[in-house]
C-alpha positions in Angstrom: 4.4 -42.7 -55.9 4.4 -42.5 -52.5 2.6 -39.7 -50.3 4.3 -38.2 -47.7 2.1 -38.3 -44.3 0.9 -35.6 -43.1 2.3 -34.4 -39.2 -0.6 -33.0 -37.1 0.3 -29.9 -35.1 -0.3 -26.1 -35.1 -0.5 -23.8 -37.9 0.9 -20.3 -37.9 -2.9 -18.8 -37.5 -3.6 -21.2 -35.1 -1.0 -20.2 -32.8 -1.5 -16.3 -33.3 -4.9 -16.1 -32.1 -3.7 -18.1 -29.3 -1.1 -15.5 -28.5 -3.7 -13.0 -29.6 -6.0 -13.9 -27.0 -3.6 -14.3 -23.7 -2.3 -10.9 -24.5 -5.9 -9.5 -24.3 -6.6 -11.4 -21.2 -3.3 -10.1 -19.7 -4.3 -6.5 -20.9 -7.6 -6.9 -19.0 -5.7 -8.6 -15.6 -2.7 -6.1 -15.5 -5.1 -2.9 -14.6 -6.8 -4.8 -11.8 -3.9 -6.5 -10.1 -2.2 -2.5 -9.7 -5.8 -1.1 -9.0 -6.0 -3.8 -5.8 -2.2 -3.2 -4.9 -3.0 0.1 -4.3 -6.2 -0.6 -2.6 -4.2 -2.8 0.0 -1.7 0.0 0.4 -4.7 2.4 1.3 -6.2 0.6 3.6 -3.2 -0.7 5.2 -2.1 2.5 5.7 -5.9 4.0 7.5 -4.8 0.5 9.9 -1.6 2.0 10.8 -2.7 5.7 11.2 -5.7 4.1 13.8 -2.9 2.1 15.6 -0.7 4.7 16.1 -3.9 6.7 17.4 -4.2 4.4 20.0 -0.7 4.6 20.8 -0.9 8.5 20.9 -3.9 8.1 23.5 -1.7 5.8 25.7 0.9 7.9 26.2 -1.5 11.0 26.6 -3.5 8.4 29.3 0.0 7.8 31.1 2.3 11.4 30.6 -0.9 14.0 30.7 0.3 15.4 27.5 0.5 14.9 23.4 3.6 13.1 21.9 5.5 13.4 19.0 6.7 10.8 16.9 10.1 11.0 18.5 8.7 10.7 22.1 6.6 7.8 20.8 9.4 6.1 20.0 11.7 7.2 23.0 9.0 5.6 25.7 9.2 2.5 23.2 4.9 3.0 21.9 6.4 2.8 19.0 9.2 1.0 17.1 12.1 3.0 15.2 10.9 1.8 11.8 7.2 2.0 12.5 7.0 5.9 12.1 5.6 5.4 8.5 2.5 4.0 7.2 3.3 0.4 4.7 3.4 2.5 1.6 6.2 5.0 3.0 4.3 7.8 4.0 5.0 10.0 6.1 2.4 10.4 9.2 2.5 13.4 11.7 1.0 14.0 15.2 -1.3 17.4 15.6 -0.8 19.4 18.6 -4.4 18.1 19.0 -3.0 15.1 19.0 -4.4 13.9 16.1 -2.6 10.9 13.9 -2.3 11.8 10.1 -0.8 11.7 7.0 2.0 14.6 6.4 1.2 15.2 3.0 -2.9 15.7 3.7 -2.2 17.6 6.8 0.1 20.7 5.8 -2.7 23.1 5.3 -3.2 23.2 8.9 0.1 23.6 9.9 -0.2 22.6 13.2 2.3 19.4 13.0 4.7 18.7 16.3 
């Protein structure tokens, strides 16, 4: 008789604690990929609200006066589409003129 020959390669448990392992390790990576995008986002957006302060004390250094977002953008400190932080929030100038978020800044109610 003759015997067959054997073909190495896989088996089936073999190859599920292959797969078994990857999903773990993406399980573990997932969570701090989205932790750092939002990270980015936040710290992005503390850039932009700083920039736009400086922007705000340039026109106050030239007009004598606060802007508002619109007059920002009217004397061409700022760009049309650069009146929100990365992320999409919304930012507001105080009558103090004072650069920040919308959504933090309603309890004070004094937005322009």
């Amino acid at each position: 008789m003759k015997r067959i020959k054997q073909q190495a390669g896989f088996t089936l448990i073999e190859m599920l604690i292959v797969l078994l392992i990857i999903s773990i390790l993406i399980l573990i990576t997932i969570p701090n990929v989205t932790k750092h995008f939002a990270t980015v986002d936040e710290k992005g957006c503390k850039a932009y609200v700083s920039m736009v302060q400086g922007q705000v004390e340039a026109y106050r250094v030239d007009f004598m006066d606060y802007p508002t977002i619109q007059d920002l953008v009217a004397k061409g400190y700022l760009k049309k589409d650069e009146t929100t932080c990365p992320n999409k929030e919304e930012i507001m100038i105080t009558k103090d003129g004072e650069v920040r978020l919308a959504k933090t800044s309603t309890d004070t109610g004094s937005s322009n």
